[in-house]
C-alpha positions in Angstrom: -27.1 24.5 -27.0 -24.6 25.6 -24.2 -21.3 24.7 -24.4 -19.6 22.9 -22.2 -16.7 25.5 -20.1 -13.2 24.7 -20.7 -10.8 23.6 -17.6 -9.0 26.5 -15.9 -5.0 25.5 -16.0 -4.6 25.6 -12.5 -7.1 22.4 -12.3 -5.7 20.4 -15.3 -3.0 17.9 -14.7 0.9 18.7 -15.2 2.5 16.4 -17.8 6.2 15.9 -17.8 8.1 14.1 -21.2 10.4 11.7 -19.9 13.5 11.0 -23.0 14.4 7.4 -22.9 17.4 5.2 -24.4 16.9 1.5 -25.4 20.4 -0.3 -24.7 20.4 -4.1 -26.8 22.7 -6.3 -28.6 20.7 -5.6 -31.6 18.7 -3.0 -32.9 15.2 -2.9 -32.3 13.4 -2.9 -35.7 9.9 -1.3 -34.9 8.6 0.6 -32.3 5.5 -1.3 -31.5 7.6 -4.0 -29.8 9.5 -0.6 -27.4 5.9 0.4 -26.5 4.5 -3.2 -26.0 8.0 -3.4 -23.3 7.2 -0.1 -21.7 3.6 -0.5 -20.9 4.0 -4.4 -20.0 6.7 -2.8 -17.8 4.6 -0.2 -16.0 1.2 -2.7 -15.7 3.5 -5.1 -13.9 5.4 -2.5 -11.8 2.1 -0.2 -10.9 -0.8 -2.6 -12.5 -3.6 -1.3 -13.6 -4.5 2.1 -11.2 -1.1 3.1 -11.1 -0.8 3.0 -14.7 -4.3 4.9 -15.4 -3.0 7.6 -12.9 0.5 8.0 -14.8 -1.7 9.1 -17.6 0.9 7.5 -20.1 1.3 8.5 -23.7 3.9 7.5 -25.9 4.8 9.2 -28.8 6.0 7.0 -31.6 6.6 9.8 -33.7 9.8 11.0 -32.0 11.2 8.3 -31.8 14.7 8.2 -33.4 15.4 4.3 -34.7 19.5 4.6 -34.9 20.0 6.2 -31.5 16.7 4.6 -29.8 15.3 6.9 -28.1 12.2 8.3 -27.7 9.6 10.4 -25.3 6.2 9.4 -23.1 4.4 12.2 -21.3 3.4 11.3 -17.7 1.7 12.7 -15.1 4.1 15.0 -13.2 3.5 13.1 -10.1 4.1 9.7 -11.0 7.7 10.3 -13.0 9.3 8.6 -10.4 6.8 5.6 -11.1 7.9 5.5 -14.2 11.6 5.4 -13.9 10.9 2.7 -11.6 9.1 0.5 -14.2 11.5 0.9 -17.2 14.5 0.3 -14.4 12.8 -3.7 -14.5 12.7 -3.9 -18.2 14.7 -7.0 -19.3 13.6 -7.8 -23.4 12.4 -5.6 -25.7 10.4 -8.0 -28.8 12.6 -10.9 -27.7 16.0 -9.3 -27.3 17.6 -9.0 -23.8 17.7 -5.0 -23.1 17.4 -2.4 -20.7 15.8 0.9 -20.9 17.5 4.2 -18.8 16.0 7.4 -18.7 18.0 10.2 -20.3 16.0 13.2 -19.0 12.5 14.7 -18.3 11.0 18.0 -19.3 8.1 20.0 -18.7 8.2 21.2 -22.5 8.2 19.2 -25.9 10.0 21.1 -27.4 13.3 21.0 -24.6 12.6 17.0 -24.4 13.4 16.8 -27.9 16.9 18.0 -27.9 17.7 14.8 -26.0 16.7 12.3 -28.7 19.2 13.5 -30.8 22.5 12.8 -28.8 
């Protein structure tokens, strides 16, 4: 059985992670309700193509509760899309908030130096 050949990295698409900050009253217990905001947020803004072209993934594990902040990965091309979208945010589970990105990276590993403060 032949296997199937890998993608050359010039033809696969860029990712950039974008670090966000959640601003409430109160905290935001769980992160299912941040995610449930963000991707309401970016169907509404972009609706359905424009969100399947952003390519988003969020990445519950680093998220940091206390500080609220955490990372998606996006299509480098549609980062601007994104800012756009979490810019209209208004509640987070309930609770009047806003979401402001912090800064975006082409590596992991750079992106999570923001989470921390």
């Amino acid at each position: 059985m032949a296997r199937i050949k890998a993608i050359l990295p010039s033809l696969r698409e860029k990712k950039r992670y974008l670090v966000f900050e959640v601003f409430s009253k109160g905290k935001i217990r769980d992160y299912s309700g941040v995610s449930k905001a963000i991707w309401q947020g970016m169907l509404s803004f972009a609706g359905t193509k424009g969100a399947a072209q952003a390519g988003l993934i969020l990445l519950p594990e680093k998220y940091n509760q206390q500080a609220q902040r955490g990372i998606i990965r996006v299509n480098n091309k549609q980062v601007d899309l994104l800012k756009a979208s979490l810019a209209l945010i208004q509640e987070v589970d309930n609770v009047p908030a806003t979401i402001r990105s912090i800064g975006v990276s082409g590596s992991l590993k750079k992106a999570t130096k923001h989470i921390a403060g």
